[in-house]
N, C-alpha and C positions, 0 to 999 in steps of 0.2 A: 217591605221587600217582596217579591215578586217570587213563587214560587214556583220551579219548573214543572212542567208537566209532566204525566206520567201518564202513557197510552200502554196499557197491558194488551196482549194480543189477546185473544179471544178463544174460549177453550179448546179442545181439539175434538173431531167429528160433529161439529155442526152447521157445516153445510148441507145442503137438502140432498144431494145423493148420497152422501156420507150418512144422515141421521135413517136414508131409504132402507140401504144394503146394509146397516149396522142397527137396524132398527127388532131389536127381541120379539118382539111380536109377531114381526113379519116373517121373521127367521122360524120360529116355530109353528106357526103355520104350513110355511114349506116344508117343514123337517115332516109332518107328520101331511099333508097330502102325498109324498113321497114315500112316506113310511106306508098307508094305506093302500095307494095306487098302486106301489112297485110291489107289493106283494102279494096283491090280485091277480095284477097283468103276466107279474116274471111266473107265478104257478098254472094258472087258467089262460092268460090269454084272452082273458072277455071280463066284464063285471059281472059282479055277484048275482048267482043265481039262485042260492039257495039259504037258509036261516044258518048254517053253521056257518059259511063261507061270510054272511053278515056279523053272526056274532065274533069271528076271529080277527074280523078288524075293530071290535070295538075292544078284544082283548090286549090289541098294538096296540091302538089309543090308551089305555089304559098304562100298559105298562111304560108308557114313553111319559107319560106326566108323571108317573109315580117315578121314574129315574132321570127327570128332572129338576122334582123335587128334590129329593135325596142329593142331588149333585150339586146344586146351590145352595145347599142349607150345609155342608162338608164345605163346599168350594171357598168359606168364608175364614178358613181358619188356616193355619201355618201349614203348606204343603197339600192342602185339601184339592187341587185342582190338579196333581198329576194325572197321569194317562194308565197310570193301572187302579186310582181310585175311581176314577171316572169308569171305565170300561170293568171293575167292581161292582157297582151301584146297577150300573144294566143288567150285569149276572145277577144279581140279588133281586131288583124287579122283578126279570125275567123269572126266574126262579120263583120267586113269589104268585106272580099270575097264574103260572103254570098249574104248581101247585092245588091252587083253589079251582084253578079250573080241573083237576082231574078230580081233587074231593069231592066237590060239591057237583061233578057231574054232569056241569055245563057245556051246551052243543061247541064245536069247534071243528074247523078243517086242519088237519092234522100238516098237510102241504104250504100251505097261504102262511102257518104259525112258526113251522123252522124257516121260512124265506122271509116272513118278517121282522122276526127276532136277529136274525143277521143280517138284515137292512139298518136293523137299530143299535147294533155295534157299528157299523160302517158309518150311521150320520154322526154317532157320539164322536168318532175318530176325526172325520171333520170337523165338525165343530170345535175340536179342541184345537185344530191346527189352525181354523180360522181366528180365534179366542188367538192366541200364541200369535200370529200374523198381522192383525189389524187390533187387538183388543189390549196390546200391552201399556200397560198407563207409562205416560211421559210429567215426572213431579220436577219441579222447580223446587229446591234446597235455598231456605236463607240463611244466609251463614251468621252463626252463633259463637261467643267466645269459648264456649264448652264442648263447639259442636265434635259429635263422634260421626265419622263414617259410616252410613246406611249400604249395605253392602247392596248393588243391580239386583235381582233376582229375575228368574224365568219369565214373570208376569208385570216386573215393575221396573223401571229405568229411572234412574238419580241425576239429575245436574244442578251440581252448585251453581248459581248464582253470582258474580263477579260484580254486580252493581244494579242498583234499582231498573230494569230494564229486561224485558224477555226477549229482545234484538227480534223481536218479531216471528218467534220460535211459540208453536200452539201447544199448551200444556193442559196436564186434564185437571193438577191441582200446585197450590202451593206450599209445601212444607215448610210451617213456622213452630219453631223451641218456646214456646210459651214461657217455659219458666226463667226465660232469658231477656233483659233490659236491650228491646231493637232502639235503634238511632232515629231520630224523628226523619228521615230522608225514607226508612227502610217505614217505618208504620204508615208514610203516606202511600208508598208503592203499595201495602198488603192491602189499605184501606180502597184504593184505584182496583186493583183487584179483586176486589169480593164485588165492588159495587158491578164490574164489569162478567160478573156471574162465572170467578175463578174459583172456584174451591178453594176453600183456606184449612189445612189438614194441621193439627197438631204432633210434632215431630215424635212426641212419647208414643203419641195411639199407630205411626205408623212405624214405629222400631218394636213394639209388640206384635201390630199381624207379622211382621216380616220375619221376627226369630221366634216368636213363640213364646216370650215371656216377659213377665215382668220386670226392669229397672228396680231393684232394692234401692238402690243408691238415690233415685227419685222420687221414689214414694213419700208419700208424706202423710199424717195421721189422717188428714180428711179424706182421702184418696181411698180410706177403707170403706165408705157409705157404698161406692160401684163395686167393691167388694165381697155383698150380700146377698148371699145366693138366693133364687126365689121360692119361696114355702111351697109354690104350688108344686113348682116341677120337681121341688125334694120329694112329696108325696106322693108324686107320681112315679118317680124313681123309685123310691121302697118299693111300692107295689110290683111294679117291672122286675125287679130284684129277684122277689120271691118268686113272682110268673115263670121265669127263665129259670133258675134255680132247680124251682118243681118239675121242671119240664128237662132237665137235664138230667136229671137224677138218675132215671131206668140207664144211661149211658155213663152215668160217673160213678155209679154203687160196684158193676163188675171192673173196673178198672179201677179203681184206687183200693180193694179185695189182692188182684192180681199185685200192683205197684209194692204196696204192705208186704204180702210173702215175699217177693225177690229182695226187698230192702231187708228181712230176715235172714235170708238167707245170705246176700251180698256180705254183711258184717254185725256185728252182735250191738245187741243194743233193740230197743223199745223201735217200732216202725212211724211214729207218730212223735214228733217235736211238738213242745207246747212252751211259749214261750210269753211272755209278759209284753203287751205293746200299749201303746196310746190312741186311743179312739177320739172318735165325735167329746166337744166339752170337754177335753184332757182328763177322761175318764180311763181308768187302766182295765184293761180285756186279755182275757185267754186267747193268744192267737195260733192257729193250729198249723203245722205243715209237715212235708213226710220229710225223715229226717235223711240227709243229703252229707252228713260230718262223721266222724267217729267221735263217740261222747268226750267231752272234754275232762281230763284229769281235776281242773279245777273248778271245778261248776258254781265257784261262788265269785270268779274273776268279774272285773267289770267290764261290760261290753265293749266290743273291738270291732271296728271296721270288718269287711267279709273277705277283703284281700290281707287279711293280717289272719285270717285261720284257712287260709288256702289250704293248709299243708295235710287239714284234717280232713278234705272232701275223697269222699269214696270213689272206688270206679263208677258206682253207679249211679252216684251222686252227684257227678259230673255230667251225666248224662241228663239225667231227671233237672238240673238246674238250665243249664243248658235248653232246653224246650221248655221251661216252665213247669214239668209236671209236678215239682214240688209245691207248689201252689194248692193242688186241687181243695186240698181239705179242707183250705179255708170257705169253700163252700157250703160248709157250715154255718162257720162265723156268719154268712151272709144270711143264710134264716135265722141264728138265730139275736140278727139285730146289731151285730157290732162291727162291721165291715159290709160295703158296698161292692158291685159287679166294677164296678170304675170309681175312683178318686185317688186322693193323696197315700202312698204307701205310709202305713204307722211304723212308729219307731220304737226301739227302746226305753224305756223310764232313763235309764243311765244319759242314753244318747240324744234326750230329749229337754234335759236339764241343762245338756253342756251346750246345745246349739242355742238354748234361750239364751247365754249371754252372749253369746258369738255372731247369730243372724238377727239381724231384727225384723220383728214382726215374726220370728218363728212360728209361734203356737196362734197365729191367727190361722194355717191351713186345719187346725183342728174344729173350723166353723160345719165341716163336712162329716159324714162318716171317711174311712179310710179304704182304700178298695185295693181286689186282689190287682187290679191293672190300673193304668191311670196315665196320667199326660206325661208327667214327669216319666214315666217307665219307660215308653215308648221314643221318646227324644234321647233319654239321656241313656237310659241302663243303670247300673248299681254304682251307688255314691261311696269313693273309698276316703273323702277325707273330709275338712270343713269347707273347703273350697266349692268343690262338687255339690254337696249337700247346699251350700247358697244357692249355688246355680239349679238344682232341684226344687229348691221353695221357690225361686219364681217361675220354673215350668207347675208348678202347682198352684201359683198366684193367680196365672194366666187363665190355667182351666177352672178353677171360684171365679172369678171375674166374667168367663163366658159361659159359663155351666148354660149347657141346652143340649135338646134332643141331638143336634146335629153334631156337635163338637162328642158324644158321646159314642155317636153311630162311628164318626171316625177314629175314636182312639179304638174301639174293638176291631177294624179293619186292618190298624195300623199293630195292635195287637198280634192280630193273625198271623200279618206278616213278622213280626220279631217271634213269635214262636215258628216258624216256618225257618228263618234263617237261624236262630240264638244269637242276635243281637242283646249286646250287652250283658250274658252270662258271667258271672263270678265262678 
């Protein structure tokens, strides 16, 4: 028997003025003879005449790769492409360059460097709006008996599928449920499709970038091996740990001094909470923080969610939680080994026994140390029940499974901003 054909259309931008004007190379080429040029001509009005006026455009140069960098290595994660992370990353280059160039004492024109640096928020702002305009993916959905709804988002557009068939509609990939038995009509469609150089995207891996976490309910034991975080870049993190750490100290020593007295003064009681948590290896650790409650009557009670002792947070405890400053002390913990600047928030011994029957896979987020900020903290806020707390182990899945430089640089961004608002205070 004779089996129909199947003509898949052909991915989207690849036609030769589409692969021209859409082509990153050529884009950043322009970005940066615009970026050089325009901040020559718009200050002087001539080319360079002199060794600073030269060195100050190779400090644009510089900073424009280096906040390109930074933006595609962030741009790859849940949310990482917004337009205050983006226009983040510029300030932070920028900031960065600046920096070394006034230490280190290097020639620069002082004119050419504020009219370039604001040429380079202005291409970054393009660029996103063109990203945003031509750059948004169009996925082909095949439908699944399990399928769940992939929600549109800012950067990706969903359409289901209604029959082996793209009606002649240019997609950039095709979403297939792997773990799902397709009908021999549907795997010769995905088969015509890959060979016709579709992208064949796995529905898990694109319902993870899109919410930010892992499927418990899908996971399955072998799924733990992508799981493992890499030894190098643990290593290199401890190090970075202490780097920063040390380096924050002459600014965290007078300030948690100050925090301590007001917290004596605010209400009675010890200035410093020390409290019993689960670290790296479900090894049990001193974990420190300024105390934000009125001491409990019954201090031998079994751990309780943080909305079930609402009743005992201080005025100024409200305050201090609220922006995070109850946190600070754990900066200790961080030299001295038992907590990280980012990971998975540790928990209670009590609360840590009761979610291993409850969540599965619970104590595999203890493959990491535990940190004062982390992915989960930033998406979610403070977990008040069993519910929550699952949905926290797979924002914690997510970030083990992608631990890297970039995924870390944006949770501290994303950080900044929940301390800036008090996003998700108890």
């Amino acid at each position: 028997m004779q089996q129909d054909s199947v003509n898949p259309s052909p991915s989207r931008h690849n036609r030769w003025y589409e692969r021209v004007l859409l082509n990153p190379f050529l884009g950043h080429m322009i970005a940066i003879l615009s970026l050089t040029a325009g901040a020559q001509f718009l200050s002087y009005q001539r080319w360079v005449e002199d060794e600073n006026q030269a060195y100050t455009l190779l400090w644009l140069l510089l900073t424009y790769l280096l906040s390109v960098i930074l933006s595609q290595n962030i741009g790859k994660f849940t949310g990482g492409k917004a337009y205050s992370y983006t226009l983040a990353t510029t300030a932070i280059s920028g900031a960065i360059m600046v920096t070394a160039v006034l230490l280190l004492r290097l020639g620069y024109a002082r004119t050419s460097l504020l009219v370039g640096l604001s040429l380079l928020v202005a291409l970054q702002c393009a660029s996103i709006a063109i990203s945003r305009r031509f750059r948004r993916l169009k996925l082909a959905v095949i439908p699944s008996e399990d399928q769940q709804a992939i929600p549109d988002t800012r950067n990706v557009e969903f359409r289901l599928l209604p029959s082996p068939d793209l009606a002649g509609i240019r997609y950039d990939g095709i979403v297939v449920d792997m773990d799902q038995d397709l009908e021999d009509e549907w795997i010769r469609f995905v088969s015509h499709c890959n060979i016709a150089g579709i992208p064949v995207l796995p529905a898990r891996q694109i319902e993870e970038a899109i919410r930010g976490k892992v499927n418990l309910a899908t996971l399955q034991s072998t799924d733990l091996a992508s799981l493992q975080p890499s030894p190098v870049y643990l290593t290199a993190k401890r190090a970075m740990d202490i780097l920063l750490t040390v380096a924050a100290a002459p600014l965290l020593l007078p300030l948690c001094l100050i925090m301590a007295i007001l917290i004596r003064i605010d209400s009675p009681g010890s200035a410093i909470f020390v409290q019993q948590r689960i670290g790296k290896g479900n090894k049990v650790f001193k974990m420190y923080k300024f105390r934000s409650m009125k001491p409990s009557e019954n201090p031998g009670d079994a751990p309780q969610f943080a909305d079930q002792d609402a009743h005992r947070i201080t005025r100024l405890g409200a305050f201090i939680r609220k922006f995070r400053i109850d946190e600070l002390p754990q900066f200790l913990n961080v030299l001295l080994g038992d907590m990280s600047l980012i990971g998975p928030r540790p928990e209670q011994p009590g609360f840590v026994e009761k979610f291993e029957s409850e969540v599965p896979y619970y104590s595999y987020r203890h493959i990491v140390r535990p940190g004062i900020t982390g992915w989960a903290q930033v998406n979610q806020g403070y977990a008040t029940d069993t519910d929550e707390t699952r949905e926290k182990v797979e924002h914690d899945f997510y970030y083990i499974k992608n631990l890297s430089p970039g995924l870390d640089f944006l949770v501290i961004m994303r950080t900044l901003k929940t301390v800036a608002t008090g996003f998700g205070a108890m």
